[in-house]
C-alpha positions as CSV (number, residue, x, y, z in Angstrom):
1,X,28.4,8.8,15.5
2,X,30.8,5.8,16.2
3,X,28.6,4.7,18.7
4,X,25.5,4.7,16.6
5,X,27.2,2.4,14.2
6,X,28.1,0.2,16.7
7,X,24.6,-0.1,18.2
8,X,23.9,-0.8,14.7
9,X,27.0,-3.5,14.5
10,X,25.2,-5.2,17.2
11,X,21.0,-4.4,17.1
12,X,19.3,-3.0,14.1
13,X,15.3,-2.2,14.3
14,X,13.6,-2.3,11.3
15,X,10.3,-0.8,10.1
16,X,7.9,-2.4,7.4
17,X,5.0,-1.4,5.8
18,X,3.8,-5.1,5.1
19,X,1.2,-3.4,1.8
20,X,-1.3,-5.4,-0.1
21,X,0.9,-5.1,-3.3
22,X,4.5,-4.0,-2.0
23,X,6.5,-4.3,0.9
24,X,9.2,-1.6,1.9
25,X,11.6,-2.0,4.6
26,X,13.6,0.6,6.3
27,X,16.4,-0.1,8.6
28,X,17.4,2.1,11.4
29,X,20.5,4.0,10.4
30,X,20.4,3.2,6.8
31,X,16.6,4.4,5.5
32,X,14.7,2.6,3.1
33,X,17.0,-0.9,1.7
34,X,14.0,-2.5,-0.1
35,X,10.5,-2.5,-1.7
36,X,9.2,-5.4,-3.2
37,X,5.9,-6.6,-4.5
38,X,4.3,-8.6,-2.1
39,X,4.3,-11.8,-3.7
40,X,5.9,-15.3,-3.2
41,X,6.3,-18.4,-4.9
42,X,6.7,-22.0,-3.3
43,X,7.2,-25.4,-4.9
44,X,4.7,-28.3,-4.6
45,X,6.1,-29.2,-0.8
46,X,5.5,-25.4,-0.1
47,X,9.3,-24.6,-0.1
48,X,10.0,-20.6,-1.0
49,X,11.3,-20.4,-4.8
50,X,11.1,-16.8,-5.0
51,X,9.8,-13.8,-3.2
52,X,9.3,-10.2,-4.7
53,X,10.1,-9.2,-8.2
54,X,10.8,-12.3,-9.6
55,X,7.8,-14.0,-7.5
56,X,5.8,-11.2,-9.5
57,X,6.7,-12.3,-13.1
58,X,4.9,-15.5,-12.2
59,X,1.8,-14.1,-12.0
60,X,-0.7,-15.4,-14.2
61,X,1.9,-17.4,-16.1
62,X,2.5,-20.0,-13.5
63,X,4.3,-23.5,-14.1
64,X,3.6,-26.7,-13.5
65,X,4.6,-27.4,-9.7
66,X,4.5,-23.9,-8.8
67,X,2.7,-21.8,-6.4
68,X,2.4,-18.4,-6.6
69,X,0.7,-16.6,-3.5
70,X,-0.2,-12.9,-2.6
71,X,-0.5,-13.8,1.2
72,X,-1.9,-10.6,1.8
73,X,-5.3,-9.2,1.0
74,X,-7.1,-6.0,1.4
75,X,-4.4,-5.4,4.2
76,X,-5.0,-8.4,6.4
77,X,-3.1,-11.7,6.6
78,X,-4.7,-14.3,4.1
79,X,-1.7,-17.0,4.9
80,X,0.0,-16.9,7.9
81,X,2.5,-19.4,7.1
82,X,3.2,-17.5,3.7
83,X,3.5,-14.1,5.0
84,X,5.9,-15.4,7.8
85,X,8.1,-16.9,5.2
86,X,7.9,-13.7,2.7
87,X,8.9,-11.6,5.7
88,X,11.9,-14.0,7.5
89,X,12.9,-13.7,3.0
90,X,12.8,-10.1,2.4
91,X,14.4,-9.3,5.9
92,X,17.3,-11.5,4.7
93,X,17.5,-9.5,1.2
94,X,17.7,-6.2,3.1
95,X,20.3,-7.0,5.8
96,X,23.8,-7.0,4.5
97,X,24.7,-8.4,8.2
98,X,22.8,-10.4,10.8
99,X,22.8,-8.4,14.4
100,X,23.8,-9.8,17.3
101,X,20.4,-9.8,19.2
102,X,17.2,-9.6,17.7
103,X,15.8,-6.6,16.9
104,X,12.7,-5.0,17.2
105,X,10.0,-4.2,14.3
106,X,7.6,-1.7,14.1
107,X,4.6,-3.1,11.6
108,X,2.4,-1.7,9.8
109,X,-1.7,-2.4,9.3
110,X,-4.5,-0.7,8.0
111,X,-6.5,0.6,10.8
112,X,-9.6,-1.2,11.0
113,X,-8.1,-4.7,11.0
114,X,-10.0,-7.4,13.8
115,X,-8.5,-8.7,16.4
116,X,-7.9,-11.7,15.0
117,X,-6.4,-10.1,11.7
118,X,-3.9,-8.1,14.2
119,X,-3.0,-11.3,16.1
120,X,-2.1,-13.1,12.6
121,X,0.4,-10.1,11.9
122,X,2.0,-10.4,15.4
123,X,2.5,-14.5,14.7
124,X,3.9,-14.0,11.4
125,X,6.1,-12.1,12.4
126,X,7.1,-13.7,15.3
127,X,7.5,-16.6,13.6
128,X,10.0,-14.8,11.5
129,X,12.1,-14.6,14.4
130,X,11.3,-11.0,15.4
131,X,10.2,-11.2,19.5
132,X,9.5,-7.2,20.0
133,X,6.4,-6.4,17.6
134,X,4.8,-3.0,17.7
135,X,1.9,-3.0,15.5
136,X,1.3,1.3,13.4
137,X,-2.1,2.0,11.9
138,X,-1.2,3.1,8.2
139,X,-3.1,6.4,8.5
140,X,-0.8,7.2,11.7
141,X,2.4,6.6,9.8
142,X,1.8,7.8,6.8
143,X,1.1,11.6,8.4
144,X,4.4,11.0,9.8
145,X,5.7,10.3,7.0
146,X,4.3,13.3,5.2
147,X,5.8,15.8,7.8
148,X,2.4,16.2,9.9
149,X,3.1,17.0,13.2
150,X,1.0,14.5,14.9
151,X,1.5,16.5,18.0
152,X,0.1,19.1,17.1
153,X,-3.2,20.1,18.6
154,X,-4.2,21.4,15.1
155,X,-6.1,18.6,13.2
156,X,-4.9,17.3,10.2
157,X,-6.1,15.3,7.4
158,X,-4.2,12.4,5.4
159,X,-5.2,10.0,2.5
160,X,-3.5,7.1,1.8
161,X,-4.2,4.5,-0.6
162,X,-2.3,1.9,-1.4
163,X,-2.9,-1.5,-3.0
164,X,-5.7,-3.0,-0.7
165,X,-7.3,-0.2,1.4
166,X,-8.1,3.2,1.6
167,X,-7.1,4.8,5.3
168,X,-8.7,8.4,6.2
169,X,-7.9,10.2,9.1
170,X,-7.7,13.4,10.5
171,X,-5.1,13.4,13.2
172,X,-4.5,15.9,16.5
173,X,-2.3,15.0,19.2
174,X,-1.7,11.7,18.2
175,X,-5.0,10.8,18.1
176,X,-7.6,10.1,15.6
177,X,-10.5,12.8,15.8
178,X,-12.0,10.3,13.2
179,X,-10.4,7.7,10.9
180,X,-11.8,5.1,8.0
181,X,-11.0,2.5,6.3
182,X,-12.4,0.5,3.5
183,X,-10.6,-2.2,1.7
184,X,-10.4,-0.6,-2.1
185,X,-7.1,0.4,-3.7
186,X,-5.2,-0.2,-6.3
187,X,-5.7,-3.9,-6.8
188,X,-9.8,-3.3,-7.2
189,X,-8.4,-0.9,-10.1
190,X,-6.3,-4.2,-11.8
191,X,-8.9,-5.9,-11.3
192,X,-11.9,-4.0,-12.4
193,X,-9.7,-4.0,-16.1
194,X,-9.4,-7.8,-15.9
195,X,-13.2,-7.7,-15.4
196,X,-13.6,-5.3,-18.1
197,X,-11.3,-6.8,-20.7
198,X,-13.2,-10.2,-20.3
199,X,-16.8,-8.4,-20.5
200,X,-16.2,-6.1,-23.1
201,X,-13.5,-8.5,-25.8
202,X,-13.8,-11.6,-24.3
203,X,-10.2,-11.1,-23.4
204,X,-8.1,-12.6,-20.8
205,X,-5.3,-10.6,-19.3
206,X,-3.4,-11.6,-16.5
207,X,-2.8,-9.2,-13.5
208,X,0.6,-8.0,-14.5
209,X,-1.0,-6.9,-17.9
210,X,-3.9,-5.0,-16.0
211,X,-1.6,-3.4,-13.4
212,X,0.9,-2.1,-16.8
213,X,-2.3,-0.8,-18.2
214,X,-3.3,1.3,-15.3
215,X,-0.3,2.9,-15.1
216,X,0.5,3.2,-18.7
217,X,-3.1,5.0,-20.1
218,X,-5.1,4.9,-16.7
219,X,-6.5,8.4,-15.3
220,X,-9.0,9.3,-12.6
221,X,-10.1,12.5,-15.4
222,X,-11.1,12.9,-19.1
223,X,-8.8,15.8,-19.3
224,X,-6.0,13.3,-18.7
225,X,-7.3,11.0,-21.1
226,X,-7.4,13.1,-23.9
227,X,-3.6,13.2,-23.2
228,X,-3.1,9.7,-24.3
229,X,-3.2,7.4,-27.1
230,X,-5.0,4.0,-27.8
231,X,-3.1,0.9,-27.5
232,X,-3.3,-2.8,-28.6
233,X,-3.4,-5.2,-25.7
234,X,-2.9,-9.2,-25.7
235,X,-4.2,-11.6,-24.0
236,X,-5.9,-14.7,-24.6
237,X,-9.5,-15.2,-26.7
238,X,-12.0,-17.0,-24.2
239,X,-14.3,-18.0,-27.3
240,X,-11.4,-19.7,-29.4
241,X,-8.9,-20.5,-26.8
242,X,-6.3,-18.8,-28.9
243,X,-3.7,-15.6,-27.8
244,X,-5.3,-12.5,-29.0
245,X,-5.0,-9.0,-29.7
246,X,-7.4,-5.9,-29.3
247,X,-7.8,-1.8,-29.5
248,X,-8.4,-0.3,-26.4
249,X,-8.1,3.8,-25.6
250,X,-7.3,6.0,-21.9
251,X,-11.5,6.5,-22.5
252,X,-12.2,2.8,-22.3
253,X,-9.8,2.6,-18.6
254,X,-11.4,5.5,-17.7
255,X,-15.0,4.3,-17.8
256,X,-13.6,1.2,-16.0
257,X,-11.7,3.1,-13.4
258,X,-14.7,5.8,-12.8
259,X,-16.7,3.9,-10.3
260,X,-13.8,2.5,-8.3
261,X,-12.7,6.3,-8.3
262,X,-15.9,7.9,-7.7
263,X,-16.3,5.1,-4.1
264,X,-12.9,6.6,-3.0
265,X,-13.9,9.8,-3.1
266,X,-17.5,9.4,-0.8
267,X,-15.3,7.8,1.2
268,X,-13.2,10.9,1.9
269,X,-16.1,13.1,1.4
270,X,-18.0,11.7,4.2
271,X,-15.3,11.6,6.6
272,X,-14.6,15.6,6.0
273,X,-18.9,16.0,6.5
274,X,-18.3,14.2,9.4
275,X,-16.2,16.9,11.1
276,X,-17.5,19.5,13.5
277,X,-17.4,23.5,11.6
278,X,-14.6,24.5,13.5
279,X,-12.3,21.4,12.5
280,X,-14.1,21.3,9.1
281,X,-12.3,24.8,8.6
282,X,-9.1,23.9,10.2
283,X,-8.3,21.2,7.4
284,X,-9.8,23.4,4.5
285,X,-7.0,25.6,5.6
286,X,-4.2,23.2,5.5
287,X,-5.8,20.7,3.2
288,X,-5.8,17.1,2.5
289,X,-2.6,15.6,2.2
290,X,-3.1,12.2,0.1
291,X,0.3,9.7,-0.3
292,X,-0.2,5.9,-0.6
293,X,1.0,4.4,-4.4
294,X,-2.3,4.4,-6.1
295,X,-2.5,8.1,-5.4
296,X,-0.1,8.3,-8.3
297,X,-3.3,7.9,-10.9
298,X,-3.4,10.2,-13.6
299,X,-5.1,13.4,-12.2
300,X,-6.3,11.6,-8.9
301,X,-5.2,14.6,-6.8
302,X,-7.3,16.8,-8.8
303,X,-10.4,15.0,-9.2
304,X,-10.4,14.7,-5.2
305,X,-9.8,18.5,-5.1
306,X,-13.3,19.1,-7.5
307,X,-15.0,16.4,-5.9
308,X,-14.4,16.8,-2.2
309,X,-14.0,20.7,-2.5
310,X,-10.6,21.5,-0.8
311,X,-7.3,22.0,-2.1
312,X,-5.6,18.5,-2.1
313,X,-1.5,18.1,-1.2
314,X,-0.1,14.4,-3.0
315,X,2.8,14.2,-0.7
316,X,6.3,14.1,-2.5
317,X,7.2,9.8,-2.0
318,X,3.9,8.7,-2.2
319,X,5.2,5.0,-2.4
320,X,7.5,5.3,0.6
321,X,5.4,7.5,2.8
322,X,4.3,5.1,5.2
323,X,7.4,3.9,5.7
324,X,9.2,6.8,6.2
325,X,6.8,7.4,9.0
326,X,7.3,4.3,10.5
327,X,11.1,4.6,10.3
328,X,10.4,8.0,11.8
329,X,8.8,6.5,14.7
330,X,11.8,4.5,15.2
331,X,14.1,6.8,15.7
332,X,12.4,8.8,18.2
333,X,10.5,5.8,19.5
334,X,10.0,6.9,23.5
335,X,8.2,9.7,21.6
336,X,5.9,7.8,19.9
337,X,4.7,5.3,22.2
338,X,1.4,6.7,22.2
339,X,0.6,5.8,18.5
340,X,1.1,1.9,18.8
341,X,-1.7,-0.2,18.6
342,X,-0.7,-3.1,20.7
């Protein structure tokens, strides 16, 4: 015990699941210190005024002399410089002490990322001052996270979407028997309603307002719908240039959300076709097991259950699952060598 903490006194490694929308960060010995949306905001010489939270409340509401970025998109690096800076920031907010030597940091990516979109990872956060970089497919962490045992030689199946991507993968001895990943999540929901809103009242929302709406009267059902009431929503009138207010009910987010919903599901769908008989009935068996933040939609678990036609497990911290698997790997990291991508 003593001389944990002072390995800890002197090198901590850290794991980050560097999402679309958030960033967690968990730090060896001490679990998950911080989740954060994954948001920053710089001056007019491109000097950090905020990261996070209070980056976030910028969003469509920016002032003059600000910008506010979301360096990442779909999962990939959009702005290396950005991301570098929002990761040296948040590493700061979670450390309550600087270690001695630098420590190293497991990443981690959606699994279909380039070459090139890998390599702008490793130099942001190099740049950030970490030197060891191990790069964790999202899919690979996120069963870890779950409790899967990747070891095992009995497949398993995991869904996990989050803000940018969708990652599918059925997993056996810490391998993918077959994996996908398509760049919808939660983000295409916000803005699908932004979309909608325009189309439909000739409102304009700003993402904050979309993202409150999805989670306030969104749903991946109608039986879930009929659960909740109408509500007004503000914005601004394109037609007058003037703030506005309108009536909007769960129906009208649901016949926006339906076709972003409906993709995700062929996307699982064909992966499970996709699986030879035998394997087909191994994962029937034990069933999908679906994490990532988004999965948190009104009745999402259950629409995948009709739609694919197997039972569906949503994991119990959807939000920190990938994390938790990569902070898993960390602690048993000669273990786990085989499941790095770099």
């Amino acid at each position: 015990m003593a001389l944990g903490l002072i390995k800890n006194l002197i090198k901590q490694d850290v794991a980050i699941d560097l999402g679309t929308a958030n960033s967690l960060i968990y730090l060896q010995g001490e679990g998950i210190v911080l989740n954060e949306p994954t948001v920053i905001a710089g001056n007019s010489l491109g000097e950090p005024v905020a990261v996070g939270r209070k980056a976030k409340a910028y969003l469509g509401k920016t002032p003059p002399g600000m910008i506010v970025k979301r360096p990442m998109k779909s999962g990939a690096v959009e702005d290396v410089d950005a991301v570098s800076i929002y990761l040296r920031q948040i590493v700061e907010m979670a450390r309550k002490r600087r270690p001695v030597f630098s420590s190293k940091v497991i990443i981690c990516i959606p699994s279909k990322l380039t070459q090139v979109e890998k390599r702008a990872v490793l130099d942001a956060a190099r740049d950030a001052g970490f030197k060891k970089v191990f790069l964790l497919e999202e899919a690979m962490a996120a069963a870890i996270g779950a409790g899967i045992d990747v070891s095992s030689k009995i497949p398993s199946m995991v869904v996990d979407v989050g803000g940018g991507t969708t990652e599918v993968a059925v997993i056996a001895q810490m391998a993918y028997l077959i994996s996908e990943s398509r760049r919808i999540g939660g983000d295409d929901l916000d803005q699908a309603l932004c979309s909608y809103m325009l189309k439909r009242h000739g409102l304009r929302i700003g993402p904050n307002t979309a993202e409150r709406l999805k989670w306030d009267m969104g749903s991946a059902r109608s039986e879930e719908a009929e659960a909740l009431s109408p509500c007004r929503v503000g914005g601004q009138n394109m037609a007058q240039q003037i703030p506005a207010v309108v009536d909007i009910t769960p129906f009208d987010i649901l016949e926006c959300f339906t076709p972003l919903v409906k993709e995700i599901g062929f996307i699982i769908k064909d992966v499970f076709d996709n699986l030879e008989p035998a394997v087909q009935d191994q994962v029937s068996s034990n069933g999908i097991y679906l994490t990532g933040g988004s999965s948190l939609l009104r009745g999402f678990d259950e629409y995948l259950r009709e739609f694919v036609g197997i039972k569906v497990n949503r994991v119990e911290s959807p939000l920190e699952t990938v994390v938790l698997g990569a902070g898993e790997v960390l602690s048993a990291f000669g273990a786990y060598r085989a499941v790095f991508t770099n």
